[in-house]
C-alpha positions as CSV (number, residue, x, y, z in Angstrom):
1,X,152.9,114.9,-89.3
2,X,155.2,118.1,-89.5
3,X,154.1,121.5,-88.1
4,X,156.1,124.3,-88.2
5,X,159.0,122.5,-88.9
6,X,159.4,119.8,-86.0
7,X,158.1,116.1,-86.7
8,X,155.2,115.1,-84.1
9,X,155.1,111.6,-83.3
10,X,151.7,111.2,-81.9
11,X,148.2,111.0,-83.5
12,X,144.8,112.2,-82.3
13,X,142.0,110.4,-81.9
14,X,139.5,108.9,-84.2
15,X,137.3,107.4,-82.1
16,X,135.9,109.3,-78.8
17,X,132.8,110.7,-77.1
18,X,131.1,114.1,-76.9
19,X,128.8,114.4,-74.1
20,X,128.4,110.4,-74.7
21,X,127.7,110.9,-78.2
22,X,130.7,108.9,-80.3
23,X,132.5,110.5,-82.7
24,X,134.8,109.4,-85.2
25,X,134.7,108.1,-88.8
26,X,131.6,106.4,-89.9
27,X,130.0,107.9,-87.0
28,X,126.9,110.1,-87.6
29,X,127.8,113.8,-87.4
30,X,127.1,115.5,-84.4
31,X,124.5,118.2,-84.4
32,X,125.3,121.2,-82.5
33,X,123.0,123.6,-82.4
34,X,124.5,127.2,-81.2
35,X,122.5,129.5,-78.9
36,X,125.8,131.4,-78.2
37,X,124.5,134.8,-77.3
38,X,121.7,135.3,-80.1
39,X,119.4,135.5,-77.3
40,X,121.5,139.3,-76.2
41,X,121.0,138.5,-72.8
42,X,117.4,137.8,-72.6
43,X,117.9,134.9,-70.3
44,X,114.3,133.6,-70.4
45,X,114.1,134.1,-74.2
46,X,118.1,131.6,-73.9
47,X,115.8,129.1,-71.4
48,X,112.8,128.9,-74.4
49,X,115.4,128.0,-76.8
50,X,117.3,125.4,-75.0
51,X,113.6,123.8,-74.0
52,X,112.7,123.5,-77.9
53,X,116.1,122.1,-78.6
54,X,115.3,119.8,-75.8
55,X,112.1,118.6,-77.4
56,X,113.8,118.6,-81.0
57,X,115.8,116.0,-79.7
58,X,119.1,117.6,-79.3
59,X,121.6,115.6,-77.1
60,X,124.5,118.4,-76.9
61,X,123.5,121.9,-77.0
62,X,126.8,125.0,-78.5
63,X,127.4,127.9,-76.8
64,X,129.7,130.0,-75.6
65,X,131.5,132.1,-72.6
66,X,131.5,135.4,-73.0
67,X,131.2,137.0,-69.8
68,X,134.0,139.7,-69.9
69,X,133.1,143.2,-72.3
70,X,137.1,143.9,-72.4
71,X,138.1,141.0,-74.5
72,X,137.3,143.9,-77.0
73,X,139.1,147.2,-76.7
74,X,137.2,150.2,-76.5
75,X,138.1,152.1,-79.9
76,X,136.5,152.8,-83.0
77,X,137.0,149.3,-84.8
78,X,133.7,147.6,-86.4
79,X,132.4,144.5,-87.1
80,X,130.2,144.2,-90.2
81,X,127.8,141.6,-90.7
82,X,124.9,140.6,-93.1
83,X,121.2,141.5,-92.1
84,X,119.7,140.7,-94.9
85,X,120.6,139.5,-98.3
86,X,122.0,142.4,-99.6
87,X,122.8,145.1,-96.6
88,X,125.6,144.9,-94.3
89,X,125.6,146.2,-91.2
90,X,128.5,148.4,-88.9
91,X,128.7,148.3,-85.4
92,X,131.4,148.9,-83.2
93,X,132.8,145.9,-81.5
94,X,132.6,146.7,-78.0
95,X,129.2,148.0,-78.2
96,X,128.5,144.9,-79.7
97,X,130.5,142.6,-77.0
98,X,129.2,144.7,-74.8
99,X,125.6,143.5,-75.5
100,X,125.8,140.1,-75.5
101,X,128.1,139.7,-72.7
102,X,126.1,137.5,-69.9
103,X,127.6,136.7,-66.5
104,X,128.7,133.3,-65.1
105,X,126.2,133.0,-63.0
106,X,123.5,133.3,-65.3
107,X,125.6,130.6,-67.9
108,X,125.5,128.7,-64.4
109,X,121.4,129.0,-64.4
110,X,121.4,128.4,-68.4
111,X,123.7,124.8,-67.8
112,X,121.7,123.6,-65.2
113,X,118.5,124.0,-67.2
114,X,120.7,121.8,-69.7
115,X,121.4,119.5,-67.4
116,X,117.8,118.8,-66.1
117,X,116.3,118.3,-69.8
118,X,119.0,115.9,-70.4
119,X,121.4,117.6,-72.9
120,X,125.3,118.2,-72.4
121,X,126.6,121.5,-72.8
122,X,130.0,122.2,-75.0
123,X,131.0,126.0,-75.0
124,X,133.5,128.4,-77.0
125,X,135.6,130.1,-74.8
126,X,137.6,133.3,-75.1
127,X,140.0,133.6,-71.9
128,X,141.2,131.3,-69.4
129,X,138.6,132.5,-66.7
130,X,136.1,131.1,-69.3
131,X,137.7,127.9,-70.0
132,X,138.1,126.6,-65.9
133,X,134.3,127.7,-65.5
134,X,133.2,125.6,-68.2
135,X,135.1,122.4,-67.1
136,X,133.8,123.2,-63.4
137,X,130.3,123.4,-64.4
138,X,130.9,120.0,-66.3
139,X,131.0,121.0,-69.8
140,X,132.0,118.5,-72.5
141,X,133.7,120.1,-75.1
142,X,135.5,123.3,-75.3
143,X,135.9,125.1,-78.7
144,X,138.8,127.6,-79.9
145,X,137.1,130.2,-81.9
146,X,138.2,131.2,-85.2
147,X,139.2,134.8,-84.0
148,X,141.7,132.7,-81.3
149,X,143.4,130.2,-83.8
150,X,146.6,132.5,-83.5
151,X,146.1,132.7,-79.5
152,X,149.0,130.4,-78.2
153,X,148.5,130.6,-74.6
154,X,144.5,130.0,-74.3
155,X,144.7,127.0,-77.0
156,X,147.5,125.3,-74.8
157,X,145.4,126.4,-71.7
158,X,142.3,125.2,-73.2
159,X,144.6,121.6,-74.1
160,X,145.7,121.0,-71.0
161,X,142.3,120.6,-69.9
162,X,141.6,117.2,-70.8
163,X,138.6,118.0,-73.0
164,X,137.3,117.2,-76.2
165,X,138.6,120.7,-78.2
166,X,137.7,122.0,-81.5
167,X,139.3,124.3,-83.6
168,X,137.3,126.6,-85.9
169,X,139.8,127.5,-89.1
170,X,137.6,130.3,-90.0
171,X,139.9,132.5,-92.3
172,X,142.9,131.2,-91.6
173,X,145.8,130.0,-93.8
174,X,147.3,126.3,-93.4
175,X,150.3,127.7,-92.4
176,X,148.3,129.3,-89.3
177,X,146.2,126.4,-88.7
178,X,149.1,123.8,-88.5
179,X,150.3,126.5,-85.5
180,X,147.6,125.8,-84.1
181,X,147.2,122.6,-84.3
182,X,151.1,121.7,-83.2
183,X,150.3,124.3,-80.0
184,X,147.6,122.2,-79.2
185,X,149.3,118.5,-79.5
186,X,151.9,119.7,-77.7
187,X,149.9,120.6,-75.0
188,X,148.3,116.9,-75.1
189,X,145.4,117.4,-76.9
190,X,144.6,113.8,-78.2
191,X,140.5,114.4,-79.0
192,X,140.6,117.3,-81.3
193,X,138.0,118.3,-84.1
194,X,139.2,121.3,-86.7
195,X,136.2,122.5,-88.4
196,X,135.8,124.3,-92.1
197,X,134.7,127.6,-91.4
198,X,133.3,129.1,-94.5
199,X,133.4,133.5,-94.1
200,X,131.0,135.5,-92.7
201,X,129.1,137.1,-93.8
202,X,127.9,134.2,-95.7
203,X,130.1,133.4,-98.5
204,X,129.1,132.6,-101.8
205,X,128.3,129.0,-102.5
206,X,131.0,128.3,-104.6
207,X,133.2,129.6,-102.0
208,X,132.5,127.2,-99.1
209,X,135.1,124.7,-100.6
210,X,133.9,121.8,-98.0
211,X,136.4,119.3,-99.3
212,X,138.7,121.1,-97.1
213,X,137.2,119.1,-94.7
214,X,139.3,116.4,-96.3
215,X,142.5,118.1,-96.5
216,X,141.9,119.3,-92.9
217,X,141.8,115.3,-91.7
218,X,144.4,114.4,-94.5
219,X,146.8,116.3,-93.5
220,X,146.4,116.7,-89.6
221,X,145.5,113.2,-88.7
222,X,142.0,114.3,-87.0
223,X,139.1,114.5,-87.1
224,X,137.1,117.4,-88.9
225,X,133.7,119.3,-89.3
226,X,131.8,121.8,-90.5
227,X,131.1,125.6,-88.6
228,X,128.4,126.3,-91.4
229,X,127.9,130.0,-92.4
230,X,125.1,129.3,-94.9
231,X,122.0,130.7,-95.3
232,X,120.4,127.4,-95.5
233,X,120.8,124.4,-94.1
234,X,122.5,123.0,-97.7
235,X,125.9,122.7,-96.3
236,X,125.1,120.7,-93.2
237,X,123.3,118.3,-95.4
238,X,126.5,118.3,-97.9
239,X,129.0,117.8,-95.3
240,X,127.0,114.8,-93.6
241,X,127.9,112.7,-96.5
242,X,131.4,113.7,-95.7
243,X,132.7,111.8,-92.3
244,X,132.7,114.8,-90.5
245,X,132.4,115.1,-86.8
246,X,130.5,117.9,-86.1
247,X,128.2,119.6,-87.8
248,X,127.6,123.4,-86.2
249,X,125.0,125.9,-86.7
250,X,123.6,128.8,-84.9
251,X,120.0,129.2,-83.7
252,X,117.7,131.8,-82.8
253,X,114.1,132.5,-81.6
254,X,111.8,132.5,-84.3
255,X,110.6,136.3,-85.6
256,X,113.9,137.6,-83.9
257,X,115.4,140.9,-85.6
258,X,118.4,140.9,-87.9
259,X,121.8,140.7,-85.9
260,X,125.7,139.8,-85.8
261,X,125.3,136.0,-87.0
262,X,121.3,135.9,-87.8
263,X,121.5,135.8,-91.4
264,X,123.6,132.8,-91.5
265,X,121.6,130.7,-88.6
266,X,118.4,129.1,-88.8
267,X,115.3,129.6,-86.4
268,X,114.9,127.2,-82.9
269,X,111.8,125.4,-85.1
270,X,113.5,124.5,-88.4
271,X,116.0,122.3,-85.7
272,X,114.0,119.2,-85.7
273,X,113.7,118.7,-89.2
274,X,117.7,119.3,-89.5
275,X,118.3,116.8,-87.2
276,X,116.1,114.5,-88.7
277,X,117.2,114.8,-91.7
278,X,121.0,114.7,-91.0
279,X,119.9,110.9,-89.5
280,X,118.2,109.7,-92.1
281,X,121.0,111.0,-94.2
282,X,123.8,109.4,-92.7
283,X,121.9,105.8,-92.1
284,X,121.1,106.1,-95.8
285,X,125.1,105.9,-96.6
286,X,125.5,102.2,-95.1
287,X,128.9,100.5,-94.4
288,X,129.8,100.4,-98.4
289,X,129.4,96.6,-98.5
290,X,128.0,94.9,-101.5
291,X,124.9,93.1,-100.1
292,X,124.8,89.5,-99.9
293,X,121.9,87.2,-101.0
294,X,121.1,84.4,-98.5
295,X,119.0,82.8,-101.8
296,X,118.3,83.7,-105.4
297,X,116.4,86.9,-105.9
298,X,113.1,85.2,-107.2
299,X,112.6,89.2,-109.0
300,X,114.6,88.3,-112.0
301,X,114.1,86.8,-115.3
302,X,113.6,83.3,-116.0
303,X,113.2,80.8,-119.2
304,X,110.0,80.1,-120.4
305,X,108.7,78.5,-123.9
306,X,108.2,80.8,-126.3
307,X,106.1,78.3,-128.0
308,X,104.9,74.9,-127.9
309,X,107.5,72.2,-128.3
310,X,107.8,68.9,-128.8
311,X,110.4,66.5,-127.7
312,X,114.1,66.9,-129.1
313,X,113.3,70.8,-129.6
314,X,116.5,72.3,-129.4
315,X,116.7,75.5,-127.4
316,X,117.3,79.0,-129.0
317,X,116.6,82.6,-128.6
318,X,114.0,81.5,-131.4
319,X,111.9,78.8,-129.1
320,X,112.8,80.6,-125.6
321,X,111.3,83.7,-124.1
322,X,111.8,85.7,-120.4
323,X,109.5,86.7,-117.8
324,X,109.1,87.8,-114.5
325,X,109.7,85.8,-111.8
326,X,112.1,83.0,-112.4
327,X,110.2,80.2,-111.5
328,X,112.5,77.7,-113.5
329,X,115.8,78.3,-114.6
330,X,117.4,81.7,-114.3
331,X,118.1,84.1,-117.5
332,X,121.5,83.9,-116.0
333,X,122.1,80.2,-117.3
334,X,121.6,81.2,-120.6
335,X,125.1,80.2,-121.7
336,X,124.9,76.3,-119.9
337,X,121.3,75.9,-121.7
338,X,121.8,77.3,-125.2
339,X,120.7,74.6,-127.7
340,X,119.9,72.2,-124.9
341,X,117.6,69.3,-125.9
342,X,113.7,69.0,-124.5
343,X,112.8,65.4,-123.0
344,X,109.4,66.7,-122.3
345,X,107.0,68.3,-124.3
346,X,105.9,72.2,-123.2
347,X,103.4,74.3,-124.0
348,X,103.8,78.3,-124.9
349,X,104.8,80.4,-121.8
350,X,105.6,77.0,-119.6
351,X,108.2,77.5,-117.3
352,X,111.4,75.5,-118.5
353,X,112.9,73.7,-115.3
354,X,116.3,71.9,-115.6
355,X,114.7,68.7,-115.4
356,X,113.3,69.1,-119.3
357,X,116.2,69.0,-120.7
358,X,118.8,66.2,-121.6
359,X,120.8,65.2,-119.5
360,X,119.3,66.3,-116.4
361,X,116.6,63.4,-115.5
């Protein structure tokens, strides 16, 4: 592989764990569910959700650490998102950061809750601070948001931790994601995911282009998923046919208000069917072999007398019929039995076995 103009040697892994779930080709997707800071600091209403992802049968459980307002400067510059399917809405990004900001030790209380229902916890992060405080509290993967894919120092930071990392594209060119990506091997990231991040607000279907997911891999040697912007859950389903890692989508508490993200996620309750249905997806593709038959599949076609017939009847599509199940010989021996001769006698709709006919006493 050749980023930005130096060859790298070394590949990443296609085979590893996430929070002991494996990932890698062939592998079932893995669900994660994002509660990043939907909940606007309403750390009960954070606790409901990660209780109902718990009994949906999550295993690893997205968010993120944002724990610092001035990672946005305080000027006029908005965000716009979608908050319904027509209206956008402007709000100035550091009231908006501002808002959602929650502090360590209430991600500390949050994790822990994680930890006692049995899920694993993997995190975006935005700053080194963040990053060290999500390995220390025993996170399992840590994720470069798509606003950071040009921030050298935090993706070799986040690298050099050791953990699983992945890489959302969001809008970025290939020219800016191979950057990236050669930052982050160089740094010794071996177990990285880069995942298709269609726009926001949602773009339109036609738009999502998820066999970038295949160029992504193709060309960078890793593994690859989906950061799914839909309203819907169309593209997760989509993309589970498509030996992707991860499959990421945000969450909220059901009957929530319209905010930065909402439009695009799906409620806390619609989680379990996703899940389910991502399963029985993915077991439905198989391993691609043909299957073998241990015996002949007795649900086929077999020769029968169309007629009665005498001794020394010679067999033709004239005397023999077909039915269900082959009892005798198999419509597939047509060819060896074709004007055959009858040592035996049968009556109409008797089951021709090999033994009535010449040569086979």
């Amino acid at each position: 592989m050749e980023v930005m103009g130096e060859t790298m040697t070394e590949h990443f892994a296609l085979e590893f764990e996430i929070g002991g779930h494996p990932v890698g080709l062939g592998e079932e997707p893995l669900f994660l569910p994002d509660i990043g800071t939907f909940f606007n600091q309403d750390i009960e209403q954070a606790e409901q959700m990660i209780r109902q992802l718990a009994e949906a049968g999550v295993k690893v459980v997205k968010g993120e650490i944002l724990h610092r307002p001035d990672i946005a400067l305080d000027t006029d510059y908005d965000d716009e998102y979608l908050v319904d399917g027509n209206r956008v809405q402007k709000e100035n990004y550091r009231r908006l950061i501002e808002r959602k900001v929650v502090s360590l030790a209430d991600y500390q209380r949050l994790f822990a809750l994680c930890r006692r229902l049995g899920m694993q916890v993997a995190v975006s992060v935005y700053d080194f601070e963040g990053a060290q405080f999500a390995v220390d509290e025993g996170c399992v993967a840590l994720k470069v948001a798509s606003s950071n894919i040009t921030h050298q120092p935090l993706i070799e930071y986040i690298a050099r931790l050791g953990l699983p990392m992945i890489m959302d594209t969001g809008r970025a060119d290939l020219s800016e994601i191979s950057r990236a990506v050669g930052w982050a091997e160089k740094a010794g990231a071996r177990q990285l995911i880069v995942q298709q991040s269609p726009k926001a607000p949602p773009a339109p279907v036609g738009d999502h282009n998820l066999r970038f997911m295949q160029t992504l891999q193709q060309t960078f040697g890793c593994l690859t998923g989906l950061s799914d912007h839909h309203a819907g859950t169309e593209m997760l389903l989509a993309a589970t046919v498509m030996d992707v890692a991860v499959l990421e989508k945000g969450v909220y508490m059901d009957g929530a208000a319209m905010d930065q993200g909402v439009y695009h996620s799906m409620p806390v309750s619609q989680v379990a069917d996703t899940l389910n249905q991502i399963r029985q997806i993915h077991a439905a593709l198989g391993d691609g072999r043909a299957p073998l038959e241990a015996k002949p599949h007795r649900a086929r076609m077999g020769l029968v007398a169309k007629q009665d017939l005498p001794v020394g009847a010679v067999l033709s599509l004239d005397v023999v019929d077909f039915a269900f199940p082959a009892l005798g010989i198999g419509a597939q021996a047509w060819s060896e039995v074709d004007k055959a001769v009858l040592t035996k006698p049968l009556t109409r709709g008797q089951v021709i076995h090999w033994s009535h006919l010449e040569g086979n006493a």
